[in-house]
C-alpha positions in Angstrom: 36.4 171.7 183.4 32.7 170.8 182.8 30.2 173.2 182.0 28.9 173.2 185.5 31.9 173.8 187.3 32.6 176.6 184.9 29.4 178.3 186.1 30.0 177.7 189.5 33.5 179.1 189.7 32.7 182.2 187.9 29.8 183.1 189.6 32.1 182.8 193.5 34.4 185.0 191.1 31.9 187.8 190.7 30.4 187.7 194.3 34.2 187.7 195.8 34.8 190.8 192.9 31.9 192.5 194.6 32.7 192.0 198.2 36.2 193.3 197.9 35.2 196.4 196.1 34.8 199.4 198.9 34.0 196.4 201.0 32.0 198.7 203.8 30.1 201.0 200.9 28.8 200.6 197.7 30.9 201.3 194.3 30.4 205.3 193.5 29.6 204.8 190.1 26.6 206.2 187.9 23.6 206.4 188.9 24.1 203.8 191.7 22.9 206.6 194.7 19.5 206.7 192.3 19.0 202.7 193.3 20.7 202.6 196.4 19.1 206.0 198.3 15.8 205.1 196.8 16.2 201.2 198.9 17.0 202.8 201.9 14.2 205.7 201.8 11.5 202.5 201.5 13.8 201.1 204.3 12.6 203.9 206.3 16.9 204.7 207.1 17.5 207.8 205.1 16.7 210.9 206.8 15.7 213.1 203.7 13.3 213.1 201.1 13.4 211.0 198.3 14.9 212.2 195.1 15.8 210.2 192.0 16.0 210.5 188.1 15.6 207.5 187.6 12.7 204.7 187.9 11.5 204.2 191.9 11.0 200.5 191.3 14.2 199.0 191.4 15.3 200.5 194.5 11.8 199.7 196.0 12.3 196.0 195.3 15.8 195.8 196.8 14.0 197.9 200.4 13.8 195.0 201.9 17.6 193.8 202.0 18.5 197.3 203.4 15.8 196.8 206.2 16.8 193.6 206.9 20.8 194.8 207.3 20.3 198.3 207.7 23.1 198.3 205.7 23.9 198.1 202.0 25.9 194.7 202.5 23.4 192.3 200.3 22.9 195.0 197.8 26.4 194.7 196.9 25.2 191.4 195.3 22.2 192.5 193.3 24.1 192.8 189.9 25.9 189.7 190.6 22.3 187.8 191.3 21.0 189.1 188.0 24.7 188.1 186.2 24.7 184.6 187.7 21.2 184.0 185.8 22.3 185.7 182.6 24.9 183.2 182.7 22.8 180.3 183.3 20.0 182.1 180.4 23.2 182.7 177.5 24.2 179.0 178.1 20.4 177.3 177.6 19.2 179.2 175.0 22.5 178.4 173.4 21.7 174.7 174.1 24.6 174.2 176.5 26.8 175.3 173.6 30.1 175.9 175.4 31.5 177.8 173.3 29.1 180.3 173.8 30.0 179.9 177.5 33.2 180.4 177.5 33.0 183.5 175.0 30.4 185.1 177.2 32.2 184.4 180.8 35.3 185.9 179.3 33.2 189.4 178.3 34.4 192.4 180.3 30.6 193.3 180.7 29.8 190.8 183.3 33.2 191.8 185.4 32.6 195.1 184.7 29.2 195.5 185.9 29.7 192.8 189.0 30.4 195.3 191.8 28.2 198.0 190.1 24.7 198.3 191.9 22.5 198.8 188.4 19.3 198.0 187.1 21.1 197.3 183.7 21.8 193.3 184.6 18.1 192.6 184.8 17.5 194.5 181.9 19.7 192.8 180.0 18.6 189.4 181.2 15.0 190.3 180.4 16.8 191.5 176.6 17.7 188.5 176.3 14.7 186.3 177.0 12.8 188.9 174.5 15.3 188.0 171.8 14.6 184.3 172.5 10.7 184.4 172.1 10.9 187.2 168.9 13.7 184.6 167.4 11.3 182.2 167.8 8.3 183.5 166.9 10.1 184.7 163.7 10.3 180.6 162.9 6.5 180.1 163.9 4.9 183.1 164.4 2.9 182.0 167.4 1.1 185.0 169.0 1.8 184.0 172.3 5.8 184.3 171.6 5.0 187.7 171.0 3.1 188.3 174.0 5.8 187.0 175.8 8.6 188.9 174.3 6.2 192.5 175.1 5.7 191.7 178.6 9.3 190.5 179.4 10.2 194.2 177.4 8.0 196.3 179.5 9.0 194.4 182.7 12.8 195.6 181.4 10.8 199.3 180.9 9.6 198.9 184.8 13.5 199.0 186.5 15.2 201.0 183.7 13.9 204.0 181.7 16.3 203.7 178.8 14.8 199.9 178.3 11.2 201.5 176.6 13.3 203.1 173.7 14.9 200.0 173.3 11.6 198.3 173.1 10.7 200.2 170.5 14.0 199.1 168.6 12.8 196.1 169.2 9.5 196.7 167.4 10.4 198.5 164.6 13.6 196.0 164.0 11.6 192.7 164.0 7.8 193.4 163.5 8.6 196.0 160.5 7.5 193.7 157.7 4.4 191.4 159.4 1.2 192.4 159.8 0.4 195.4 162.0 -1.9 193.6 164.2 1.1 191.7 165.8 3.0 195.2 166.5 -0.6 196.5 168.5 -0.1 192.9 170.9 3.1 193.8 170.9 2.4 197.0 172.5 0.0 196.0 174.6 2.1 192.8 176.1 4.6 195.6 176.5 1.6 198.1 178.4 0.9 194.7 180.7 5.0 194.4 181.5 4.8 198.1 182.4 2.0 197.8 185.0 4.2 197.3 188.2 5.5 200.5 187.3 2.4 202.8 186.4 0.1 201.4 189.6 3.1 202.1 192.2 3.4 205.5 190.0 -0.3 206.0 190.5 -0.4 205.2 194.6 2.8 207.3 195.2 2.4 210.2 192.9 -1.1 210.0 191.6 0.0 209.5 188.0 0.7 206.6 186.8 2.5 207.7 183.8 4.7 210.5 186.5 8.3 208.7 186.1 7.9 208.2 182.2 6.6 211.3 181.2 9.6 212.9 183.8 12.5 211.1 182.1 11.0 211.9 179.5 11.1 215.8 179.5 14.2 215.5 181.2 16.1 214.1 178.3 14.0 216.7 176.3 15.4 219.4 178.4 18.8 218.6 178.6 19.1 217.6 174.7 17.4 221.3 174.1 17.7 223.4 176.8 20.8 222.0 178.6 18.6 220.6 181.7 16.9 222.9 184.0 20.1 223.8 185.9 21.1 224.9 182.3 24.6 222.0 183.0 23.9 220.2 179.7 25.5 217.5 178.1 29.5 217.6 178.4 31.3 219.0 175.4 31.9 216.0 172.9 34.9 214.0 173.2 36.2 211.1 171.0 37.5 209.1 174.1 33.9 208.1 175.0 33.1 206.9 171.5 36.7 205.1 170.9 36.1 203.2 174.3 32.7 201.3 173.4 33.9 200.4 169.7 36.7 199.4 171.5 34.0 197.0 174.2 32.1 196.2 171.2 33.3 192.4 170.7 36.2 192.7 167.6 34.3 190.1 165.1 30.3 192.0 165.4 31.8 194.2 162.3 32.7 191.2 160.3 28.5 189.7 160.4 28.1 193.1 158.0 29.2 191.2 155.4 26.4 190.2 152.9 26.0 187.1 153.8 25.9 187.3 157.4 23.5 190.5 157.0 20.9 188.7 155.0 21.1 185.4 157.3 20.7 188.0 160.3 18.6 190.8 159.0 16.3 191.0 161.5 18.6 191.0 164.5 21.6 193.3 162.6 18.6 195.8 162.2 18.4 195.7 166.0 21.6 195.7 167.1 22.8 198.3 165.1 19.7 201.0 165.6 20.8 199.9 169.3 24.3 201.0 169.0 23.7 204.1 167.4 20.9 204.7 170.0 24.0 204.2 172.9 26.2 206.4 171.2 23.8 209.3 171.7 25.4 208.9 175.4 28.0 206.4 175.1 29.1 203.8 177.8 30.1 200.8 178.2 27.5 199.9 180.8 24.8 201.0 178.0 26.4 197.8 175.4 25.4 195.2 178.2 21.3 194.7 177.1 23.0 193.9 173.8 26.0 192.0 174.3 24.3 188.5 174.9 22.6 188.3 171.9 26.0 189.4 169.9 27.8 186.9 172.1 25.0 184.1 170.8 25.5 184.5 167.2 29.3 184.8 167.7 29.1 181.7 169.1 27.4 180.2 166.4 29.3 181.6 163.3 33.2 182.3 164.6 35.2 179.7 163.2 38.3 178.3 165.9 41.0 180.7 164.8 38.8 183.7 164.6 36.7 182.3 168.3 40.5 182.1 169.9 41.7 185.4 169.2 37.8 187.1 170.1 38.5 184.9 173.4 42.3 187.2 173.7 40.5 190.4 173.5 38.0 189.3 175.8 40.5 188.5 178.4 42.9 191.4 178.3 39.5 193.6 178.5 38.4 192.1 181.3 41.7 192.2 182.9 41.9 195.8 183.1 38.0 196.6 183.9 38.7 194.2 186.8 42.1 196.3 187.8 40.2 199.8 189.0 38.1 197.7 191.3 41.1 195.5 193.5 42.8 198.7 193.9 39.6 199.8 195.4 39.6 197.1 197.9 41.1 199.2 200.3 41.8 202.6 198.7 39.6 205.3 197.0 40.5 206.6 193.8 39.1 209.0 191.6 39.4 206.2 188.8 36.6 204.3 190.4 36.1 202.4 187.0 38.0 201.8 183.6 35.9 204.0 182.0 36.8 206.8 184.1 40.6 205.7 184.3 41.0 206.2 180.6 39.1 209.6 180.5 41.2 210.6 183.7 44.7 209.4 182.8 47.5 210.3 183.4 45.0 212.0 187.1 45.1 209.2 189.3 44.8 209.8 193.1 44.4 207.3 195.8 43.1 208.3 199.6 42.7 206.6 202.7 41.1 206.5 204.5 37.7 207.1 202.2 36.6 210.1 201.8 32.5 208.4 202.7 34.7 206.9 205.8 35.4 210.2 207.3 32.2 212.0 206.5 30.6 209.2 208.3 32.7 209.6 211.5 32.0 213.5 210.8 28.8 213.0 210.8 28.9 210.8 214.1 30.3 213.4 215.9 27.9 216.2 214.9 25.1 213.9 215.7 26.2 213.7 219.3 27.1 217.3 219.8 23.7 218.6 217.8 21.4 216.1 218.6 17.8 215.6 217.1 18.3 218.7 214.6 18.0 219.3 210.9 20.7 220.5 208.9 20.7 222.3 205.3 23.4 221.3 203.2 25.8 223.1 201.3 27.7 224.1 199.2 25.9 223.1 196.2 21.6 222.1 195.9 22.5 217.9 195.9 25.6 217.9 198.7 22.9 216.2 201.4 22.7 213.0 198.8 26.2 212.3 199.8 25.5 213.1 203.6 22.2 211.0 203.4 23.6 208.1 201.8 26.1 207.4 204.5 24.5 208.3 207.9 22.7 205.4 209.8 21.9 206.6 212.9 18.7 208.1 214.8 20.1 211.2 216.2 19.7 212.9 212.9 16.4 214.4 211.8 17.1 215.3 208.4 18.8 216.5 205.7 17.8 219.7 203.8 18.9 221.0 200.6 20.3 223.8 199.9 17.9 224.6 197.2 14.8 223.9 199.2 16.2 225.7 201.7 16.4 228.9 199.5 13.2 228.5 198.4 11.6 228.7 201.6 13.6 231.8 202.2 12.5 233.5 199.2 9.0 232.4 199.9 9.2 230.1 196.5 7.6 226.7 194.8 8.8 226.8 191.3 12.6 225.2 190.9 12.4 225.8 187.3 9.5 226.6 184.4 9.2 226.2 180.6 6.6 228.0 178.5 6.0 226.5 175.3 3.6 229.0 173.3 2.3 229.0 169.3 3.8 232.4 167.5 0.8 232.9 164.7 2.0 234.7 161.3 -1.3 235.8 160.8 -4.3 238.0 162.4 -5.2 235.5 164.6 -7.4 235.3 167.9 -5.9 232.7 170.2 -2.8 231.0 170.3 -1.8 228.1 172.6 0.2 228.2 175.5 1.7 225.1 177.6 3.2 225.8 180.8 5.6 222.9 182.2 6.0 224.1 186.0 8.8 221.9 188.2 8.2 222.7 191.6 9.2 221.6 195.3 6.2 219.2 196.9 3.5 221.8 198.2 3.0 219.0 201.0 6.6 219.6 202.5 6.3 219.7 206.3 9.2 220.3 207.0 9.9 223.1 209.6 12.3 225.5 208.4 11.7 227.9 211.2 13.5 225.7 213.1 16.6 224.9 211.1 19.3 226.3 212.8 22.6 224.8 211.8 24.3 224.1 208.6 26.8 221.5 207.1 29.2 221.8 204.3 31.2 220.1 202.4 33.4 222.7 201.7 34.6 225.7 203.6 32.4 228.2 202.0 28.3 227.3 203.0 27.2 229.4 200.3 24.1 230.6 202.8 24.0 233.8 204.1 23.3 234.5 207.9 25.0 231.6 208.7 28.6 231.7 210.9 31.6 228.9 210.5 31.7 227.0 213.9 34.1 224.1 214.1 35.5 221.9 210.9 35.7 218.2 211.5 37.4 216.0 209.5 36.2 217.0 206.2 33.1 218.5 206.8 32.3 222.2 207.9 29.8 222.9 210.5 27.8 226.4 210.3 25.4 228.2 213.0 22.7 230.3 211.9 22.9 233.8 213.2 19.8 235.7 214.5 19.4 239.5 213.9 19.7 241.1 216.6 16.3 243.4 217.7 
């Protein structure tokens, strides 16, 4: 086949991949409700308040396709959009080498991440293009190559938070031994790719630096505190780590030979203070912003025996991240991805039909019997998120949670508070105090007053002064009870 036609047919391949999977919902994967609730609150179709840890703006650029639909059909095809041109990107910078082609159309990474509604795909497409212009300004240390290497890095920082540290691999990998001058443009190209990001920031939450600084102190919190609902990080396993060496394309270790590391310095510098950045919280989602640029030089330096067998792995791997996803094409499983099927096995459940299906239908129902009310949400503080993300209709006003809910009750703001104080060893007079405060919006208008029935996922509320009235399908319906005079 030519080159072309290659292309062509692998990019119908993805789009058919990420129609079949849950063909009437989106893939419940990480982090996808953080993109795809976020779309549909700028859509103006969820009925609850916004809430996301991650960065507002990719959502916000894909508001329009869910307004347009009032579905999530065409954002079923973001990742593949953003695949299609990493594609086209991998096989010009490699000057049309196919080799490089075929190696990186056989990856797992692009079948893997196909049906998976992710900032990461841009990301790694704007990875890429950085790579390009720091590669080249390496050979002719233009400034503007560096400018446009920063600005394409902070336009990665814009959609995905974990794309700033990155950024700063970046930096310290290939700007370590020039003049320091080139890593303050750096910077600053990087500052002038982040401004999408700080002036939406600054009109929506008056702080331009507000979704940093939060992901930020969340990380913070979690690595030191175990996160403000004091969940933490789940207990180390080895399974996690074993799967990305695993991902990690066979023949990378062999370019830490001598002569490979001093012909690649600069980029084995990067790529391996990226890896042991991902294996803080390893994934194999995490390896995709790096995988193109190990695919180019893998392309360039495999000999045929060594490319063939690299091609093997690639295929078997992509076989079986591909798997999880046809079996999803009508079913639900708790094995929604490979990832998950390893760390699951031998579990392995299938239900139809979905489980979002019949909460749907449930939540039909209730609308018609309780019409033009708001419900709080139980059992646990983010249960509406699930509720939210597949109702549709009008007849709904909103969605509470639990945990605002309570608050309210109690006559409470603060959800959770940090002090972080000096403790002098000597005599002296002042000592400083910082106070990190996170708190429910003091411009919530909702009317709790007027709240007067309940929904839960499960048949315990976990509200008091609430009675069970009627279970639907799956879902739990609760009435609030008055004391009496």
């Amino acid at each position: 086949m030519k080159n072309n036609a290659i292309i062509l047919f692998v990019i119908i391949s993805l789009f058919l991949l990420a129609l079949i999977t849950v063909p009437r919902d989106l893939l419940e994967a990480t982090d996808v409700p953080d993109y795809s609730d976020t779309a549909k609150f700028f859509a103006g179709e969820y009925k609850a308040k916004y809430r996301s840890s991650h960065s507002i703006m990719y959502g916000l650029m894909l508001s329009p396709y869910v307004k347009l639909t009032e579905s999530f059909f065409i954002l079923k095809f973001a990742s593949v959009f953003w695949l299609s041109l990493l594609i086209l990107s991998i096989y010009y910078i490699s000057n049309k080498d196919k080799r490089t082609l075929i190696l990186f159309i056989t990856a797992p990474f692009i079948w893997y991440m196909s049906p998976w509604l992710s900032p990461v795909p841009i990301v790694s497409l704007l990875f890429l293009w950085t790579y390009h212009f720091i590669a080249k300004f390496e050979k002719e240390e233009k400034i503007k190559y560096i400018i446009y290497a920063g600005v394409l890095a902070g336009l990665a920082s814009v959609f995905w938070d974990a794309a700033l540290y990155f950024s700063i691999i970046f930096l310290i990998s290939f700007l370590y031994n020039k003049k320091f001058f080139f890593s303050w443009i750096f910077l600053l190209a990087l500052l002038i790719g982040l401004l999408p990001r700080l002036i939406v920031n600054q009109v929506l939450f008056n702080f331009a630096f507000f979704e940093i600084l939060k992901n930020f102190l969340a990380l913070s919190s979690f690595l030191f505190e175990g996160g403000i609902y004091e969940q933490g990080y789940s207990s180390p396993s080895l399974v996690p780590f074993l799967i990305v060496f695993t991902f990690i394309p066979f023949y990378f270790y062999s370019f830490y030979k001598k002569t490979s590391l001093i012909k690649y310095k600069k980029t084995m510098i990067f790529l391996t203070l990226s890896i042991l950045f991902i294996l803080l919280n390893p994934q194999i989602r995490v390896l995709l912003p790096i995988i193109p640029i190990i695919i180019l030089i893998l392309g360039r330096e495999l000999n045929a025996k060594r490319y063939k067998r690299q091609l093997i792995i690639f295929s078997i791997l992509s076989l079986l991240v591909i798997l999880p996803y046809l079996v999803q094409a009508k079913y639900e499983t708790n094995n929604r991805n490979f990832e998950v099927a390893i760390q699951e096995f031998p579990n392995f459940e299938l239900k139809y039909p979905t489980t979002k299906e019949l909460i749907k239908s449930d939540l039909d129902e209730i609308a018609k019997e309780y019409p033009d009310q708001i419900f709080v949400i139980g059992n646990i503080n983010d249960a509406y998120i699930k509720l939210a993300h597949v109702y549709w209709g009008d007849d709904i006003k909103e969605f509470i949670s639990m945990e605002d809910y309570n608050l309210f009750l109690n006559n409470q703001e603060t959800i959770a508070k940090k002090e972080i104080r000096t403790d002098a060893k000597i005599n002296a007079r002042r000592e400083l105090r910082i106070i990190i405060d996170w708190r429910k919006n003091s411009k919530d208008k909702t009317d709790y007053d007027s709240i007067r029935y309940a929904i839960s996922i499960d048949k315990e509320l976990g509200l008091e002064n609430f009675r069970f009235v009627k279970k639907y399908k799956t879902l739990y319906l609760f009435e609030k009870v008055y004391p009496s005079a």
